[in-house]
N, C-alpha and C positions, 0 to 999 in steps of 0.2 A: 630520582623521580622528578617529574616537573613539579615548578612551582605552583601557587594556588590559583585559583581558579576566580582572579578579581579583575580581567579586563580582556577587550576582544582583540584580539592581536594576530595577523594572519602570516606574520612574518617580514615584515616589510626590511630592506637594507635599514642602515643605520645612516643618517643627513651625513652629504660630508661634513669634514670638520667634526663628527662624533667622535668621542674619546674611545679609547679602546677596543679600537675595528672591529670588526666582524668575530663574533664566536664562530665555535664548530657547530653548533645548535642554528643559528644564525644562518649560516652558509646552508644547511642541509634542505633548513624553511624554504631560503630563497632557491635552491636546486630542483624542489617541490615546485613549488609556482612556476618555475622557466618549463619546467616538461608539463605541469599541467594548462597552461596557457598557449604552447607554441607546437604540441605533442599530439594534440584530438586526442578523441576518446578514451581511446585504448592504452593513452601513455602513463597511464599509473594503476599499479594493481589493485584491488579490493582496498588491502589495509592500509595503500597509501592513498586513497582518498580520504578513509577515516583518521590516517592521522592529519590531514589538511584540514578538516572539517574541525579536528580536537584544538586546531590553533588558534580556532576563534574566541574559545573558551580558556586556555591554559596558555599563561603568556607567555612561558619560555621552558625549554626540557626536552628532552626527547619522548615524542607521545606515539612513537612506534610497539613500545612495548604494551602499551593500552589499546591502539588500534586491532593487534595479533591477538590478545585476549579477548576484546568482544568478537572476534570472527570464530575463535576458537568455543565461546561460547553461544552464539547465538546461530552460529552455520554460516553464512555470507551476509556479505553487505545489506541486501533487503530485509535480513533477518536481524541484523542490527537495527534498521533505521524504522523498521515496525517495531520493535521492541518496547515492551512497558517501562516510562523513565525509572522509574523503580526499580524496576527488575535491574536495568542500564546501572544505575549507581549501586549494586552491585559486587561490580567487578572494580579492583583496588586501581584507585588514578583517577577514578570517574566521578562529581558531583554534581552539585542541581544546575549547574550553568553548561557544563559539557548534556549532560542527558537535555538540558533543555534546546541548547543547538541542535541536537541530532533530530527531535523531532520536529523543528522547525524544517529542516530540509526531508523529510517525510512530509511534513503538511505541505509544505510545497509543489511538493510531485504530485501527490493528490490531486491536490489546484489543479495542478496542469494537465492533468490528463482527464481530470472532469468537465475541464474547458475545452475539451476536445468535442464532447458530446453534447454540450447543453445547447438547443436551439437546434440541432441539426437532426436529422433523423438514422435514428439510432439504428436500423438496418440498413442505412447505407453508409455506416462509422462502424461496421461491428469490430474491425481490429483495436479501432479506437476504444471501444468500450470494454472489452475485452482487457487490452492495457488497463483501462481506469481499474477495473474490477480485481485484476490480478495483485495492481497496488494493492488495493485496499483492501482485500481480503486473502491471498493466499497464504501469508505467515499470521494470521489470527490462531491464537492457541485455543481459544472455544468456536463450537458453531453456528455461524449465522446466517440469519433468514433474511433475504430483502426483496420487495417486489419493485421493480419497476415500472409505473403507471404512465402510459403513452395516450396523446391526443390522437384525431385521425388522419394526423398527418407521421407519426410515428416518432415524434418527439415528445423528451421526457417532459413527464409531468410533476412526476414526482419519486424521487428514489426515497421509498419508506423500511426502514428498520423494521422487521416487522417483531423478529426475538433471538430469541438466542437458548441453543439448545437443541434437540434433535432434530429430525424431520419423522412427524408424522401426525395424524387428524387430533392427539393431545395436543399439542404446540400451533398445530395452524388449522384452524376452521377456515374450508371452503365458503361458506356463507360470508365469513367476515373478510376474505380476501377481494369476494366482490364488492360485497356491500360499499367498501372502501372505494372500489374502481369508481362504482356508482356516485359517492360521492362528491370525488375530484373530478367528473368528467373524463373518464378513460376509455378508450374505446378497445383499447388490448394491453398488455402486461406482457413482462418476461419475470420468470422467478429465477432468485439467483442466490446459492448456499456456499458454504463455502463444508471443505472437507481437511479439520485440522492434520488427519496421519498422512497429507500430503496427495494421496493416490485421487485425484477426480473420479472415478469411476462411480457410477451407481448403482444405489442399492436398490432393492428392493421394494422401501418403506421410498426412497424418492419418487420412484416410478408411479406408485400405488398414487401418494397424495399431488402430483404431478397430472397424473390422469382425472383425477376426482373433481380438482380444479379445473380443468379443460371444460369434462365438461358440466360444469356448473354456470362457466362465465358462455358456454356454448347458447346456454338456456335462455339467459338475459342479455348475446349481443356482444359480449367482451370475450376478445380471443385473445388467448395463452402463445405470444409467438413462439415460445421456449423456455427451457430450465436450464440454465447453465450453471457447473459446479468447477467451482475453483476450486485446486491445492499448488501445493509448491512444484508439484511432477507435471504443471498443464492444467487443465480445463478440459470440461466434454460439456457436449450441447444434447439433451434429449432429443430436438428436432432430426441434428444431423445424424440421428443414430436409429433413426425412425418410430420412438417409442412416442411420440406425439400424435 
């Protein structure tokens, strides 16, 4: 098993003049870095990113057999690097400095794909947001509610948390989904849930309090562009599907 988890080390050769040349451990690190630096995208599979990523945290060892275990447990990559550090530490190899790496590069993608859409107008980014949204919520294990509140120019105002939990008029009062708009200055909104068993499709109770809010924000001036629902199989948009 690798050693402990006390320094960030990504593999680097050994100086010349180092004593006792290159491990196999060593060689394999640096064979990692030469395909993942010289190879694009595609040149290393799932687990051997995650064993790259476990390098920073475990300073020497083979961390292949811990990368195949969190795939094995969590489904794929995305599904590791959303993963609750908790849950992360786990699986036997993994501690607070490994699980803390891994969500640092999940907070990162984050970043980057919410900088995709801040300042810009969010129906003329919608792949872009769409990405941001898939990060952040398609491997969520519970469900969640978020509205996103647009100026008149169709940039965000504010992406609000709204709960977590089902969809339906217990969990979300139309009143208070505008009153909210109201607040911030919003002139239109898109709601956005996510669906833990994977399938986006909607239900029923989505539809229902999806229409209730339309037209509620109809009444006072604030339009519903859409509900879009994430899961791991995709996304669906209420609009594109006419139920708007």
């Amino acid at each position: 098993m690798p050693e402990g988890e006390d320094a960030f080390d990504f593999g680097e050769e050994p100086k010349p003049g180092a004593s006792g040349g290159k491990s196999a451990g060593e060689g394999h690190r640096a064979r990692l870095r030469e395909r993942l630096l010289t190879g694009g995208a595609e040149a290393l599979a799932d687990y051997e990113v995650l064993e790259y990523l476990l390098f920073a945290a475990i300073k020497q060892g083979d961390t292949k057999p811990i990368a195949k275990a969190l795939i094995a447990q969590f489904g794929s990559l995305a599904g590791v690097l959303n993963a609750d550090p908790k849950a992360l530490q786990r699986i036997k190899g993994v501690g607070e400095t490994s699980a803390a790496a891994l969500k640092a590069v999940a907070t990162a993608t984050r970043r980057m794909t919410r900088g995709e859409i801040i300042k810009k107008p969010v129906l003329s980014s919608w792949q872009a947001l769409i990405d941001y949204l898939t990060t952040d919520m398609a491997h969520l294990t519970v469900e969640r509610v978020r509205i996103l509140y647009l100026d008149t120019k169709n940039r965000l105002i504010e992406d609000h948390h709204l709960n977590d939990g089902s969809i339906d008029e217990a969990a979300i009062h139309p009143r208070e989904v505008i009153r909210r708009a109201m607040d911030v200055g919003a002139s239109a909104m898109i709601l956005v849930h996510n669906h833990p068993s994977g399938s986006p499709e909607p239900s029923r109770a989505d539809i229902q309090i999806t229409q209730r809010i339309a037209e509620a924000g109809r009444l006072l001036g604030v339009a519903v562009h859409d509900h879009v629902i994430i899961g791991r199989e995709g996304h669906t948009s209420l609009r594109a599907q006419g139920l708007i």
